[in-house]
Each structure stands twice: as structure tokens, then as C-alpha cells.
C-alpha positions as CSV (number, residue, x, y, z in Angstrom):
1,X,-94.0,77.1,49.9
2,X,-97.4,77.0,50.8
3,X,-99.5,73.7,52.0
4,X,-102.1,75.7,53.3
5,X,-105.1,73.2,51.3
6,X,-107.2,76.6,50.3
7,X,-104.7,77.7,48.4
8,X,-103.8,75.0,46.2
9,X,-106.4,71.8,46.5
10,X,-109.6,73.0,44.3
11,X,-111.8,70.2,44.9
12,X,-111.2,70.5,48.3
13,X,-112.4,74.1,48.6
14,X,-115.4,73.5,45.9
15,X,-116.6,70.6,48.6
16,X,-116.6,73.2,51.5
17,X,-118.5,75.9,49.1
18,X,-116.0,78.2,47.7
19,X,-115.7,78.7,44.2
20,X,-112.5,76.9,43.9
21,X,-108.3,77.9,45.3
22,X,-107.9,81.2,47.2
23,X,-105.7,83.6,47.0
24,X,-103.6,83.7,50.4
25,X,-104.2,87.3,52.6
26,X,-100.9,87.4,52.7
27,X,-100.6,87.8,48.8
28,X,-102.6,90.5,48.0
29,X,-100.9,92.6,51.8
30,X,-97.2,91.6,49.3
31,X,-98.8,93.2,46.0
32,X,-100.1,96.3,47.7
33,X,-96.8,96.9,49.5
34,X,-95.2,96.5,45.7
35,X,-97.9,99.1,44.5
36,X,-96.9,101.3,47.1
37,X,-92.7,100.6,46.4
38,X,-93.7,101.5,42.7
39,X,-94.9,105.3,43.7
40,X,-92.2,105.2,47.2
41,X,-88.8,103.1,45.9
42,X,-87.2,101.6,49.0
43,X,-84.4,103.8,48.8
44,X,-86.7,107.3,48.9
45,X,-89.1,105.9,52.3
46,X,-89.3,103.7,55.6
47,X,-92.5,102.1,56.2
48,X,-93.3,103.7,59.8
49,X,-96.3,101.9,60.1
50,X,-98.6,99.5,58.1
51,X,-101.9,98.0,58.8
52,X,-104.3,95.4,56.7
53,X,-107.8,94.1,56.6
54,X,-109.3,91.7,54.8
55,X,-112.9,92.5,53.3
56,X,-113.6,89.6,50.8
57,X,-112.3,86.2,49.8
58,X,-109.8,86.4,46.9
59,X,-109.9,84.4,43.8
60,X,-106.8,83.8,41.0
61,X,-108.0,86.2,38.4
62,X,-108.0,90.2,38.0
63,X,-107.2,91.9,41.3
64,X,-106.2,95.7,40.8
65,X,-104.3,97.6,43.6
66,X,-103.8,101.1,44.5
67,X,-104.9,103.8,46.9
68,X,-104.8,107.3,47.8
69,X,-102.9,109.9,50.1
70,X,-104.4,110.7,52.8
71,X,-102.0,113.3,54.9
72,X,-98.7,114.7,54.3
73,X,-97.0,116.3,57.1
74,X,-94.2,117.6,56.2
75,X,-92.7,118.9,59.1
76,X,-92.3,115.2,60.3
77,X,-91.4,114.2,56.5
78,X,-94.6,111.4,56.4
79,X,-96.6,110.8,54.3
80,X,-100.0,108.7,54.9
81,X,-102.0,106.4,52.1
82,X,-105.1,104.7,52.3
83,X,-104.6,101.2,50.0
84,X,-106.7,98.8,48.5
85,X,-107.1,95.9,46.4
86,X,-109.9,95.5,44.4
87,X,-111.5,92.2,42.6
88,X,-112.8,92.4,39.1
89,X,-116.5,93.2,40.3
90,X,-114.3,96.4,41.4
91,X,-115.3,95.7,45.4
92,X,-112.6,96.2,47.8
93,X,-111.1,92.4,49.0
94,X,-108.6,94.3,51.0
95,X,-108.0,97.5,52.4
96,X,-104.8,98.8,54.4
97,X,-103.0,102.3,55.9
98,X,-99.5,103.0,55.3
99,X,-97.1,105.4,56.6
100,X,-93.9,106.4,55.3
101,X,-91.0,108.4,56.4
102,X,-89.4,109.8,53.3
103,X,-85.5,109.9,53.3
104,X,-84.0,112.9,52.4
105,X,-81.0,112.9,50.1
């Protein structure tokens, strides 16, 4: 459960200057790791290593996710994606790397 006030309390966050509730980091970092599980199942990779940053503040409403590979090496059996999440204006709330070690049958 979440009692962070930003997250649930709109008048709160409208009297501090926010447009209302926010959309907690943590989130979006969850629904980018579920975009990535949807291209990667958990039984084909190993997140190796993982990295976030946050851009923009996050309201309920459209948010698309996705990204792009950036390297495969396949000597080590990695692969590398650049990941984003993306408002409905289409500007980038929240970017992140990823590496995974694909598991070989």
C-alpha cells in the first residue's frame, strides 16, 4: 500500500502546485520492466543490470513504454536496451538501461 500523500491526496498536491495525484517513480520503473518481460519472458533472460532516471513528473492518464536495442554481444549472450516511458505530449517522463543475459535452452 502506498500512504505516500502525492500519490493519493489531490487537493493536497493541487495546493502545493501540481496538477493533481502522481504517479509513483516506482510505477512507471514496474511497467517498463513488464514492457521489457513482454519482448524477454523471464524464463528466456536475467536482468544483469538495470538503471532508471526520472525526467518529468507523471500524471494518471496515457503513459506509453518501450525502447530500443542498443548492443548485442553475442559472444557474452547480452543483450543491451535503452527504455523509456513517454506521457501523452509524447516527452520522455522516464528513461532507463537494461541488460540482459539470455538463457540458452
Amino acid at each position: 500500500e502506498d500512504y505516500s500523500r502525492p500519490h493519493w491526496d489531490d487537493r493536497f498536491m493541487r495546493e502545493r502546485g501540481f496538477d493533481g495525484i502522481i504517479v509513483h517513480g516506482w510505477m512507471t520503473m514496474a511497467h517498463i520492466c513488464r514492457a521489457v518481460e513482454a519482448w524477454f519472458p523471464l524464463d528466456r533472460a536475467d536482468v544483469t543490470d538495470y538503471s532508471v532516471r526520472y525526467h518529468k513528473t507523471v500524471y494518471p492518464g496515457s503513459v506509453s513504454y518501450g525502447g530500443t536495442v542498443e548492443r548485442i554481444e553475442v559472444a557474452a549472450g547480452t543483450v543491451a536496451l535503452s527504455l523509456w516511458a513517454r506521457d501523452a505530449n509524447e516527452d520522455i517522463t522516464t528513461s532507463a538501461t537494461m541488460t540482459l543475459r539470455l538463457i540458452e535452452d
